[in-house]
N, C-alpha and C positions, 0 to 999 in steps of 0.2 A: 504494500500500500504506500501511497505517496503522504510524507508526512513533510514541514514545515521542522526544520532544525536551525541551530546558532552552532557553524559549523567553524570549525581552527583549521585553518589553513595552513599557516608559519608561527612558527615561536615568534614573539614579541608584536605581531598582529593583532588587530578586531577580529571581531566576529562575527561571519556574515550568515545572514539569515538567506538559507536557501532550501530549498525543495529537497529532500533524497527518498528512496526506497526506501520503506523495513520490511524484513521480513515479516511473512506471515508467522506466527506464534506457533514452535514446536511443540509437541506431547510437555516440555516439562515449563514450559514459558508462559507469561499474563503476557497480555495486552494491556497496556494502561492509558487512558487518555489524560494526559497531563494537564492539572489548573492550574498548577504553583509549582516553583522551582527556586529552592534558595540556591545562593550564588557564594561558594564558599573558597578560601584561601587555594584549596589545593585541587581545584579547577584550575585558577590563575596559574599555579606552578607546572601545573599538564601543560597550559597553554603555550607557557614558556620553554618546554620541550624535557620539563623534570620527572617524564614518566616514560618507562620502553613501548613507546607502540608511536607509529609511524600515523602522518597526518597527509590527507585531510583526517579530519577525528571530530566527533558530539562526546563531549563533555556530560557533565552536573549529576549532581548524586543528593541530591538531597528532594527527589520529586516526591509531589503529590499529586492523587485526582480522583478516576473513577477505571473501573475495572470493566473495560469493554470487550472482553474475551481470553477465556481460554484453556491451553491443552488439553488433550485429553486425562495425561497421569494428574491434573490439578486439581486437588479437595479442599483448599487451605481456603480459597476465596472463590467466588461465582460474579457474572457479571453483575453490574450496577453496585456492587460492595464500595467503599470509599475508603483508600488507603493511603499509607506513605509507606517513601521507599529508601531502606538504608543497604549499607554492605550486604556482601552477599557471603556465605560460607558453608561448607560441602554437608555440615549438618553428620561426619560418619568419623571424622579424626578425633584423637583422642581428645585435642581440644575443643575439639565443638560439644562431645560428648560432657567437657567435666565443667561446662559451663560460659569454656572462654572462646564462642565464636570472632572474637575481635584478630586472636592469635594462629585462624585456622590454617593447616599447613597449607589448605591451597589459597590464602589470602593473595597473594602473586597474582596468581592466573586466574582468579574468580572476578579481582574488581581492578589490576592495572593495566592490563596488555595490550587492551583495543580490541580483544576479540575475544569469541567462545573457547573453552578449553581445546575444544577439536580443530582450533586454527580457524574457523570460520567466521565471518563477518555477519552483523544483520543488516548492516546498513552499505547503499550503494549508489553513485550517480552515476549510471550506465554501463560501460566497463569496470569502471573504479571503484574498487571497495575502497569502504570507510569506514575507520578504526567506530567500535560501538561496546556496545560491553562493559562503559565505565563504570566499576562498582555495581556491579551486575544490572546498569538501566539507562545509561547514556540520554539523562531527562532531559536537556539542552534542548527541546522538541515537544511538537504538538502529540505526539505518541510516541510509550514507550514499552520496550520487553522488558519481563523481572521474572522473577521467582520465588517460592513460597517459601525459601529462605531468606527472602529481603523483603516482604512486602508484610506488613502489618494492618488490619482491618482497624478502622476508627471509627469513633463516635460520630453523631450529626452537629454535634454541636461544637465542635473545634472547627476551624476555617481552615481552610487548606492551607492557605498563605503561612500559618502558624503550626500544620503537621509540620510542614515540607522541612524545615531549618532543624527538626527532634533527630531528624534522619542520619545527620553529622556533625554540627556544631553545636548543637543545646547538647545532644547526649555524650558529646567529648569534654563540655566545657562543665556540666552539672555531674558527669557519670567521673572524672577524671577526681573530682574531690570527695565523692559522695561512694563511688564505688573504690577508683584504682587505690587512691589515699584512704579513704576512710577516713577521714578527719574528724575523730570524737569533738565531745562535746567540749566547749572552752579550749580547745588547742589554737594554735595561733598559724594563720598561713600566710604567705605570702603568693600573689599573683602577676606576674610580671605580661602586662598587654590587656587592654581593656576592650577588645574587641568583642566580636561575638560569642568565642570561643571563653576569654576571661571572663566577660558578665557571667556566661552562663555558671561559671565558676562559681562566680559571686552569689547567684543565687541559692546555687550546692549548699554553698558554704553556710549562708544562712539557715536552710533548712536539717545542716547538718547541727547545727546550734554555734560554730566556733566563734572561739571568744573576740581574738583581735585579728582582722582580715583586711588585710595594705592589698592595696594595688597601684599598682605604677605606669602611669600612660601620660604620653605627652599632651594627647587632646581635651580641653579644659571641660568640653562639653561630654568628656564621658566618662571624664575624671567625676562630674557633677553625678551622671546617671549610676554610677558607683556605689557612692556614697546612698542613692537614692534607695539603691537594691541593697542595702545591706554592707556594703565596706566600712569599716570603722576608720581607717585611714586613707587617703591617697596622696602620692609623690608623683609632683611632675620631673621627670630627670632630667629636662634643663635647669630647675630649679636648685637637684640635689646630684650630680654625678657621678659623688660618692654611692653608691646606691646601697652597699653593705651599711657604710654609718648610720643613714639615714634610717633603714630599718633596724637597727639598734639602738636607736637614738628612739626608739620606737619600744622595741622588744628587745632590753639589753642582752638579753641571755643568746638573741637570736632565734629563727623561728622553727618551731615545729616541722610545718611542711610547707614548698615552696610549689607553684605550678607552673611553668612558661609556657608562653603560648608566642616569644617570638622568633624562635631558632638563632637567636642572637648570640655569637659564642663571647662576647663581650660582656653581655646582660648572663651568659651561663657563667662565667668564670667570676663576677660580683653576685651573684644568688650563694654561691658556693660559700662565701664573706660572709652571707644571714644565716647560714645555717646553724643549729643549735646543736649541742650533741645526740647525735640517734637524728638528727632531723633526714627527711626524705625531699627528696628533686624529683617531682614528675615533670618530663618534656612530652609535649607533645607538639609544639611548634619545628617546621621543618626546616633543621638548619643547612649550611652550604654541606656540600660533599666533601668527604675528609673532615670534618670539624671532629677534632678528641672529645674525648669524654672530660669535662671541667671539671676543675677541682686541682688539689695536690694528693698524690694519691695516700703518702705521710697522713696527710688532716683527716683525708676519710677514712682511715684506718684507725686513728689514734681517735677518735670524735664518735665512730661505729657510724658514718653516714651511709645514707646510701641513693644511688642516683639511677632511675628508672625511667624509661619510656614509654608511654599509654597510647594505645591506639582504641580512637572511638571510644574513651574514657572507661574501658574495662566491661560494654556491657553487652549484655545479651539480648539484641531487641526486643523479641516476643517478651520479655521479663519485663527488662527495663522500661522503655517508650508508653506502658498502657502506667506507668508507677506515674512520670512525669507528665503524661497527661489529667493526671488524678492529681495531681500536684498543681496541675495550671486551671483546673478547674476548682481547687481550693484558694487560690490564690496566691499561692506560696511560691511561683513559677512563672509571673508576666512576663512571657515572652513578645509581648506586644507591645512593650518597650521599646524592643530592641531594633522590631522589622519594620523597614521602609519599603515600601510594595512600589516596583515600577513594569509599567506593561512590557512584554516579554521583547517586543520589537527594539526597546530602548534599552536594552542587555549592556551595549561599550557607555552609553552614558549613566546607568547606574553603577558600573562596577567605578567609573572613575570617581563619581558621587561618594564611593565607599571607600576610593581610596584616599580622598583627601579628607575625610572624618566629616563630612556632612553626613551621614547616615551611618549607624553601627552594622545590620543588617539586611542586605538586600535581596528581595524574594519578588521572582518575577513572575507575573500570575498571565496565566493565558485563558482565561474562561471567568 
């Protein structure tokens, strides 16, 4: 079928809205008609040529919509169901099994490559195939494929615009304090990046109960929204460039657990400064290639640190996503905060809207 995509041509390109194929939906495939599509960091990094798979290529993993079809072997959802769509994972590895689909051995070749495990493409302008696959749904498009390992049925009364972004950024940035840390109650964290991924932290954090929660961003207006969701501190670091002191000057002991969300190995090697003894570093921000491991390795030894990697904030959709939805329908979870909605056509002008901090979260809705 001919569907409407925001297709990557070249690294450091826009993204042009054009016409391609999709395949029709195999035995183990949804159809989805896409409403809403958040626009997340590591799309931009695909775009920029930081994933293995060859372009042209559709992007975005964080869709929502409606369920217009499909396979045969599919029980998980029926048409007309209302879902969102996150990672995809084989559902049979030991890790999917003991909880941790975030870490499944086929996470590779399920959600980076540009294509189905068997080398195949769904997506095509004439001869040419086009990398599709991303995170098992390549939503960058008016229709997309998934699977009932990525797709989660939803309530009526959540807006799509507000599933779509639980799909990778709310549940990295809520799941990565709430699940990968586990941040008891009254511990103290630090968060470096106040983006979509940090708020959502922020929110975690709150609903985790912790005591004193710094966050560190340059931009005054989300430094503001921070505080608004729950930060008890914020550092602008033109202000403070020390950024260890600062958060000592804060929490002299140093803090509990630290989150980054900016792959900064400048901002990792002064997080390393805050840490307190026993304190823990979750990265999830994607730093350059080759960047070491931060720290001295002396300190983290003699300190008992320890410094960790989260992907997708440690969770398990089906578990996780229906919890945070229970949570934003308590109110404990305003993700509506966060998102700035722009019509799907205007994709190169919200993401720049997002990169210059006019907006924290960008979620393009097409219906």
């Amino acid at each position: 079928m001919q569907v409407t995509a925001a297709v990557a041509r070249a690294p450091g390109q826009d993204f042009t809205l054009e016409t391609v194929e999709l395949d029709e939906p195999r035995a183990d495939e949804i159809l989805v008609r896409i409403a809403a599509v958040g626009v997340c960091h590591t799309d931009l990094v695909a775009r920029e040529g930081g994933m293995p798979f060859s372009m042209p290529a559709v992007l975005g993993h964080e869709g929502a919509g409606v369920v217009e079809r499909v396979g045969s072997a599919v029980t998980k959802v029926v048409a007309g169901d209302r879902v969102a769509l996150t990672f995809r994972s084989c559902g049979q590895c030991d890790r999917c099994k003991s909880g941790d689909p975030a870490y499944c051995y086929l996470m590779p070749a399920l959600n980076y490559i540009g294509m189905r495990p068997d080398g195949s493409k769904a997506l095509a302008q004439g001869e040419t195939a086009v990398s599709s696959n991303f995170f098992g749904q390549s939503s960058f498009a008016t229709f997309a494929l998934a699977y009932e390992r990525n797709v989660l049925k939803i309530p009526g009364d959540i807006p799509f615009e507000l599933a779509a972004p639980l799909g990778c950024g709310v549940q990295t940035g809520a799941g990565g304090v709430m699940l990968a840390l586990a941040c008891p109650k009254g511990s103290s964290l630090l968060i470096t990046g106040g983006g979509a991924v940090g708020l959502s932290a922020v929110m975690g954090a709150k609903i985790q109960g912790c005591g004193t929660v710094i966050v560190v961003e340059p931009h005054a207006v989300r430094r503001a929204l921070a505080t608004e969701l729950g930060a008890t501190h914020v550092i602008d670091p033109a202000e403070s460039p020390d950024l260890a002191a600062a958060v000592r000057a804060i929490v002299p002991q140093g803090v509990d657990y630290a989150f980054d969300t900016t792959g900064r190995p400048d901002t990792l090697t002064a997080i390393m400064g805050a840490l307190a003894p026993k304190g823990v570093l979750g990265i999830v921000g994607i730093p350059p290639a080759g960047t070491p491991l931060p720290g001295d390795l002396g300190t983290v030894l003699t300190f008992g640190q320890t410094v960790r990697g989260i992907i997708e904030g440690d969770s398990d959709p089906d578990v996780f996503l229906p919890e945070l939805i229970a949570h934003w329908k308590a109110g404990r979870l305003p993700v509506e905060k966060l998102v700035k909605t722009y019509p799907f056509a205007e994709i190169n002008a919200a993401i720049a809207a997002q990169h210059h901090g006019d907006c924290v979260k960008v979620v393009l809705t097409l219906a």
